[in-house]
Structures are given as C-alpha cells and as structure tokens.
C-alpha positions as CSV (number, residue, x, y, z in Angstrom):
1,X,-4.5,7.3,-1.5
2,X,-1.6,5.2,-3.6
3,X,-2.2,1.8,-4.9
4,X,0.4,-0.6,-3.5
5,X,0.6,-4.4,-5.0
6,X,2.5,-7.6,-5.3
7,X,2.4,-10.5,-7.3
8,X,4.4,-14.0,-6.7
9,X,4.7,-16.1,-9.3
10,X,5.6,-19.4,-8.0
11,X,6.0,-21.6,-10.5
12,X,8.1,-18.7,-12.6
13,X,5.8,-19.4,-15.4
14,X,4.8,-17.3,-18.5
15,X,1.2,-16.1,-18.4
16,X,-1.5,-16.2,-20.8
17,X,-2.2,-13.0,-22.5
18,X,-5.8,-13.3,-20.4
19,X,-4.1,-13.2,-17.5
20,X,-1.6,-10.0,-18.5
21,X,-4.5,-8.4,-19.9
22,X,-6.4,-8.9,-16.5
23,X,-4.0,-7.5,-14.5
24,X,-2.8,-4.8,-16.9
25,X,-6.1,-3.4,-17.0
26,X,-6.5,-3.6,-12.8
27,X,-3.2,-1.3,-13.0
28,X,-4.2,0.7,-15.5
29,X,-7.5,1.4,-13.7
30,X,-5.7,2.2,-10.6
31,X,-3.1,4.1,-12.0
32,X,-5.7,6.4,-13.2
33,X,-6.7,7.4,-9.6
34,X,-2.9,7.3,-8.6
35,X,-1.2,10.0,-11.0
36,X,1.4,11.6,-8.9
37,X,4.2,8.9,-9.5
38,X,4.3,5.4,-10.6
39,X,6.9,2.2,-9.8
40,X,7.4,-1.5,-10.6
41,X,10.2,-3.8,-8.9
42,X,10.5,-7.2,-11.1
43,X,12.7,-10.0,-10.5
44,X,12.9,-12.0,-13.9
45,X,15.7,-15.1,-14.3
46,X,17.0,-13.6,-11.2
47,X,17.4,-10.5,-12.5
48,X,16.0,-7.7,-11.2
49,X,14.1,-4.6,-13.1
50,X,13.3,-0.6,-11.4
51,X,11.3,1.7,-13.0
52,X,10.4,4.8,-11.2
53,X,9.0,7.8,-12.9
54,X,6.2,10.7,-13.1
55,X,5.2,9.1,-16.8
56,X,3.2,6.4,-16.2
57,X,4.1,4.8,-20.0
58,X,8.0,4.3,-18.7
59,X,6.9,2.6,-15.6
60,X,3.8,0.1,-17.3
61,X,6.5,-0.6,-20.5
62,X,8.5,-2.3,-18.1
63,X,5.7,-4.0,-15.6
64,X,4.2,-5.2,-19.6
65,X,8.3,-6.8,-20.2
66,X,8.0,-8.4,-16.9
67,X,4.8,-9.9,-17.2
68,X,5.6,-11.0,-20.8
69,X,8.5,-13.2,-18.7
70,X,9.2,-16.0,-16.5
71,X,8.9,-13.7,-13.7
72,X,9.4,-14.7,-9.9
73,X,7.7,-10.9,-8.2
74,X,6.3,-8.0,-9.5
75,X,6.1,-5.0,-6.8
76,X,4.2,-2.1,-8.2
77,X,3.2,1.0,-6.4
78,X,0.9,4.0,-8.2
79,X,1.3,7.6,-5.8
80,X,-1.3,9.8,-5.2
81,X,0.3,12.6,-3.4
82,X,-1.2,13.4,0.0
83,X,2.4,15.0,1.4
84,X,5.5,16.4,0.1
85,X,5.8,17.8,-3.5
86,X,5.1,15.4,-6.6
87,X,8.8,14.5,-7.9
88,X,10.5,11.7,-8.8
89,X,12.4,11.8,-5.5
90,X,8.7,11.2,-3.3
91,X,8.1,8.0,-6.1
92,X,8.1,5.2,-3.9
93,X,10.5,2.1,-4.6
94,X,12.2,3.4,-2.1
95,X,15.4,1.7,-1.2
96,X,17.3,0.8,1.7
97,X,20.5,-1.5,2.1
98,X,23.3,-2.4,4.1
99,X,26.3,-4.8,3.1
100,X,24.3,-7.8,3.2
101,X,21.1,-6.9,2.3
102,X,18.4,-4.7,0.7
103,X,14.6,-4.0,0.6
104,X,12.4,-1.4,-2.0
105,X,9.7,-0.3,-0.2
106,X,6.2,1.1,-1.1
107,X,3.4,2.1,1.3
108,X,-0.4,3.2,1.1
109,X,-1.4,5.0,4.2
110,X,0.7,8.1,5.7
111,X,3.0,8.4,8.7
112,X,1.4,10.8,11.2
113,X,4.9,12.0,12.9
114,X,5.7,13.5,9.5
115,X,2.4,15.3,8.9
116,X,1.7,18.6,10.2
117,X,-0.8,19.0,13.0
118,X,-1.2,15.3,13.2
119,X,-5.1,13.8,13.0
120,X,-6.3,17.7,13.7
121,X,-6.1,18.9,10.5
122,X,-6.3,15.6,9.1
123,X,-9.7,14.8,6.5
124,X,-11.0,14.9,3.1
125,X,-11.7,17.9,1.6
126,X,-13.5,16.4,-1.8
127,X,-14.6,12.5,-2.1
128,X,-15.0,11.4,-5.8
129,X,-16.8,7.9,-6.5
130,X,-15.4,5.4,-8.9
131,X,-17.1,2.3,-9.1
132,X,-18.3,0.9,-5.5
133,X,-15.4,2.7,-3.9
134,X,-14.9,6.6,-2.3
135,X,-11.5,7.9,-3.4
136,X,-10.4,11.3,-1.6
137,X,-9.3,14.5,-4.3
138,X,-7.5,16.2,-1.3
139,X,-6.2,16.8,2.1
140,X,-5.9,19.9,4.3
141,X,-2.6,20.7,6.2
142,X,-0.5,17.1,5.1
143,X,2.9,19.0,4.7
144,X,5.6,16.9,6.3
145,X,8.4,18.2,9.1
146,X,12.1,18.6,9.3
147,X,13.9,17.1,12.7
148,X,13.2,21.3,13.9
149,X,9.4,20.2,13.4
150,X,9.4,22.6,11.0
151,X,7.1,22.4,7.9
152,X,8.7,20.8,4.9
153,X,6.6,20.9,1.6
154,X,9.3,18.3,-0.6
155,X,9.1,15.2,1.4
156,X,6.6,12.9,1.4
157,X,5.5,11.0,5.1
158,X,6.5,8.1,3.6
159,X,9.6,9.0,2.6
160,X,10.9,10.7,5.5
161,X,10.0,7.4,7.4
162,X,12.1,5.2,5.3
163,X,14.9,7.6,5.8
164,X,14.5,7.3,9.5
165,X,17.8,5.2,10.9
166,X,15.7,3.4,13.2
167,X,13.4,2.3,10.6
168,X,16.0,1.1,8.5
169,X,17.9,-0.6,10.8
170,X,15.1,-2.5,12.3
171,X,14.0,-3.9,8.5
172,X,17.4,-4.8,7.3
173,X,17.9,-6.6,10.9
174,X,14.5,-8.3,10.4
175,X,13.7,-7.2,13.8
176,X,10.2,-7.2,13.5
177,X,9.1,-6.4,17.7
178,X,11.0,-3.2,17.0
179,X,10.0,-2.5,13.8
180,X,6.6,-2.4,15.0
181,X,7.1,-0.7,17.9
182,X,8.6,2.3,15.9
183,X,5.6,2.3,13.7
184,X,3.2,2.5,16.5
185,X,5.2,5.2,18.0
186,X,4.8,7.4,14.3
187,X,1.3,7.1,14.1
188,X,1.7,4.4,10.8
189,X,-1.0,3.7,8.9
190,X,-1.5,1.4,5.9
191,X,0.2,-1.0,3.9
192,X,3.8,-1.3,3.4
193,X,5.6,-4.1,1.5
194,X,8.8,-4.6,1.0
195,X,10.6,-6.5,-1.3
196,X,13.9,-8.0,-2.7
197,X,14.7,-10.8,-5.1
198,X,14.2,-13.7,-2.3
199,X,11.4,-11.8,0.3
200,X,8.6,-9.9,0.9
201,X,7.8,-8.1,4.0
202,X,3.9,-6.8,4.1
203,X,2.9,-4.6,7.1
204,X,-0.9,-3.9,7.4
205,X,-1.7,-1.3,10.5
206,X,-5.7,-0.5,10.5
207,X,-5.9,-1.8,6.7
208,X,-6.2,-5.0,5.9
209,X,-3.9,-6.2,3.0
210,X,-6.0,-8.3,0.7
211,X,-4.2,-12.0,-0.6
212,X,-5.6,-13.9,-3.8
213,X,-5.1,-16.8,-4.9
214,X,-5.8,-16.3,-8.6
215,X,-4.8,-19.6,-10.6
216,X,-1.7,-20.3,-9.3
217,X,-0.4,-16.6,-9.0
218,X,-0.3,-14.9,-5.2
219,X,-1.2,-11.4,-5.4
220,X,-1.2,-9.2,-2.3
221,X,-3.4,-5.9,-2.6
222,X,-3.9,-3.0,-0.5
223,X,-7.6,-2.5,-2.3
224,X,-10.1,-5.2,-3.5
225,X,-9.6,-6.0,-7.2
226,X,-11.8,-8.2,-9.6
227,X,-10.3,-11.2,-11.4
228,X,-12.1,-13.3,-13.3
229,X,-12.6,-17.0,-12.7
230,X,-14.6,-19.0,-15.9
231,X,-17.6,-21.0,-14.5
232,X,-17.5,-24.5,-14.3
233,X,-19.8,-26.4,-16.1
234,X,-21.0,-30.0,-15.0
235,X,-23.7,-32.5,-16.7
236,X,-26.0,-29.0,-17.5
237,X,-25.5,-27.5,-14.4
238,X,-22.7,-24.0,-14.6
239,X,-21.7,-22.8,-11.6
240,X,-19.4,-19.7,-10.9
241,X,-16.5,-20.6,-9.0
242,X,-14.6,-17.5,-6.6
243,X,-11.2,-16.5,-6.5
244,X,-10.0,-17.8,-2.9
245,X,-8.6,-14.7,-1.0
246,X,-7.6,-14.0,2.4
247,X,-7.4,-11.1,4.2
248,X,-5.2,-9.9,7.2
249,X,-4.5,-6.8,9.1
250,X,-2.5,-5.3,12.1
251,X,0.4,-7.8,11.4
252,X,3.9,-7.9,9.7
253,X,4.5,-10.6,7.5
254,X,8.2,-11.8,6.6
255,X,7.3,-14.0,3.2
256,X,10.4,-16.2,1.8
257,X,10.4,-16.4,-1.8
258,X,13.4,-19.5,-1.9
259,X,10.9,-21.6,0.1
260,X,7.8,-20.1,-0.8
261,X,6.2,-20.1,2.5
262,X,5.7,-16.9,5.8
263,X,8.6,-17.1,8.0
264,X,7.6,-14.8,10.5
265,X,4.6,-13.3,11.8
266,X,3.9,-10.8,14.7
267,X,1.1,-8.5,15.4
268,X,0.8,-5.1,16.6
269,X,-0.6,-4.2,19.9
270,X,-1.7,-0.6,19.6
271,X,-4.8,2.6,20.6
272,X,-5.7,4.3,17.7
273,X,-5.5,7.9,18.7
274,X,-8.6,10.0,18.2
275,X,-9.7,12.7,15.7
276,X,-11.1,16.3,16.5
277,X,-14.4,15.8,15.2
278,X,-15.0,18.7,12.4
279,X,-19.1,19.3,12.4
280,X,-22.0,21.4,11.2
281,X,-24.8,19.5,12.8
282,X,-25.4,20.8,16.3
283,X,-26.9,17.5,17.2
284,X,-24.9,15.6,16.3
285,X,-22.0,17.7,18.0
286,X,-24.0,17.3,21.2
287,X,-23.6,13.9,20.5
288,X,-20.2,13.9,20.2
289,X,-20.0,15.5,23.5
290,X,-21.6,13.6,25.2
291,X,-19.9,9.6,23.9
292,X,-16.7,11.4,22.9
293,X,-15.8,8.9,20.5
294,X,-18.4,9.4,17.2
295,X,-17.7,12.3,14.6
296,X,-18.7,12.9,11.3
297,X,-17.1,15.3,8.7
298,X,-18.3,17.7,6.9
299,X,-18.5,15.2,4.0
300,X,-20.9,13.0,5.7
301,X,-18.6,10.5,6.5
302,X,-18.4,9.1,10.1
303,X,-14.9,8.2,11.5
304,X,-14.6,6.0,14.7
C-alpha cells in the first residue's frame, strides 16, 4: 500500500555509484509493487526538482539526475491505489502553500473519513508474498466521499485530506496539537511526510517510520529496506557491522534541514477504533463473541 521515503543528505555530497545503485535498486524494487503513480521532490544547489507521473521512467530519470548531484533531500513516493481512480491528479507530491510557505506531501496509509463504510468494509481481498513481506492486491468498498457523503470514485483518501482547509492550515501554521487532533478525528493511518527545501515533517499513526543511518545519509522509510554495510576486518577476525536505525511511531516530527536537527516533537493520544470481524470458522467466531476484540479474515490474517 504506497511506498513513501526520504533521504537527507547532510553533508550535500555526491554519492558513490554503490550507493546510487543501492538505493536505485530499493526503488526500483518497490516501485514494482507500487504501479499506480510515482513522485520524487529533490532539492539540488537549492534548487528544487518535481516529477509526478503514471510512467515510472519520467519520475526515476529525474530521482537518477538528483542522486548523480550534490543533493540536500530526496522525497519519493511510489502509489498503489487503494481509493480514487489512478490519474495523475491522485499522484501524491501533493502541494500545499500559503504566502510564506509550502510543504509536498506523500502518505502510506488511508484516511478513514474519506473511505466508504469506514473499517466495515475495510480488508484484503488477495495477499501476494514478495520476499519476507505480505503485500495486499486489493481492497473492497475503498471509494472516497464528497462533503454530501456521497461516493466519489476520482479522489483518492489521501488527497481529499490534503485538500481539507483544516488540514492545511494547521501544517502551514506548524501547529502540530491541532494537526494531530484533526488526524485522529479522520481515522489517519500511516506515514505522511512532508517536505520543502529547509524541512521535513514525518507523521507515523499505528506505523512506525523506519530512520537509517546509512554512512552518513539519513533515510526515513515507511517499510524496512536492506542496505549494505562491508564487514570489517581486524588482525583475521571479519565481523559484519549493521546499519544503525531507529524506529518511531504515533508521533509528528518537525525536522529542520538549515540546522540539521528535530525541532519539534509531539505524540498522539488516540483508541484505535475496531473492525467487524469477517469469519468462516464458527469457533473462532464464538471466540470473537465472547473477548470482542480478536478477528481473523478470511485470509488467515488476525487483526487486533
């Protein structure tokens, strides 16, 4: 469901064609999952780069140009459509601005507000495996809705929550309590960043956002990704050194790229609102019954 990254280059250095090739073949790999739309937001000698499009070769010809530079960010989301048609208008990149200021914005997750029948009609029709990881193929009933709650099949969750004025009044303001307020109030769910030439803003809400430290690049993730460290060898002895990573959730993050440090960090405080539980075991329905709180799918997969 989407692939949403960002890397910071502090030291606005040129990378090694190992390192390009590393993370050109994560995004490739990814992109393949994610078909339904593809981004990349660069900022290069303080210029900035945008590339959104349904053919993934425009968008990964200018993420290669970036990555060839002295880049400062690199913001990349790949879609894969859950609601609201697959055009170039539902591509995320989405941006908002005032006089002052401005943000492109990509999420993973969906907004529940926007999706019809809420968590009811919510779950995977068809898992695929690719690697270690479960990817879903498709959802039931994820059209979004107008402000008549009627069903709208063109706009995406995502995008009718960036159009919200609440929403975008509460980012450009950096007011963070509200922001996150509104979020719990839609039924957000994911990772969102959002980024300019001097900030990042990552929201994780029951997903962790995944932060590696790989040489001396900072690269947020909304999935785990494998980058390669080479082992260390010492009088005979090699040993295999890790990429230090950190991961955090539930949080908003407000990330200043002049002074390379986090400004600004809240939490949420929210209940997760339950799912019907969709069963063909009679037991375990019984179960469910009885604890009112375990379900599994028809899939097999259990949801808490």
């Amino acid at each position: 469901m989407c692939y949403n990254a960002v890397i910071i280059n502090p030291k606005q250095r040129k990378l090694i064609s190992d390192e390009k090739d590393t993370i050109m073949r994560i995004f490739d790999r990814e992109a393949k999952l994610n078909s339904h739309g593809f981004a990349a937001y660069g900022v290069v000698n303080d210029k900035e780069l945008l590339s959104r499009s349904l053919i993934k070769e425009e968008v990964f010809n200018v993420i290669n140009n970036i990555l060839r530079d002295k880049f400062k960010l690199l913001h990349v989301h790949f879609r894969y459509r859950t609601t609201g048609s697959i055009t170039v208008n539902n591509v995320h990149m989405f941006k908002i601005s005032s006089d002052d200021k401005y943000y492109y914005i990509s999420h993973n997750g969906h907004v529940r507000e926007y999706m019809s029948g809420g968590y009811d009609d919510w779950y995977c029709d068809d898992w695929i495996r690719f690697g270690d990881s479960w990817y879903c193929k498709g959802y039931r009933s994820m059209k979004t809705k107008d402000k008549d709650n009627k069903d709208v099949d063109d706009k995406s969750d995502t995008r009718a929550l960036v159009e919200n004025k609440e929403f975008q009044e509460y980012v450009l303001k950096n007011d963070f309590d509200k922001l996150s307020k509104l979020l719990d109030e839609k039924g957000f769910y994911g990772v969102m960043f959002m980024t300019n030439k001097d900030e990042v803003i990552a929201v994780s809400k029951e997903k962790s956002i995944k932060v590696y430290l790989w040489n001396d690049l900072i690269i947020l993730s909304n999935d785990e990704i494998y980058l390669p460290v080479a082992d260390k060898k010492y009088f005979g002895w090699i040993f295999r050194r890790d990429v230090p990573r950190a991961d955090f959730r539930d949080q908003v993050i407000h990330y200043d790229l002049r002074q390379y440090k986090i400004v600004k960090r809240i939490g949420f405080e929210y209940k997760r609102p339950q799912r019907k539980s969709i069963l063909i075991d009679p037991e375990l329905e019984e179960f469910n019954k009885k604890y009112d709180k375990y379900y599994v799918a028809e899939d097999g997969f259990y949801w808490t």
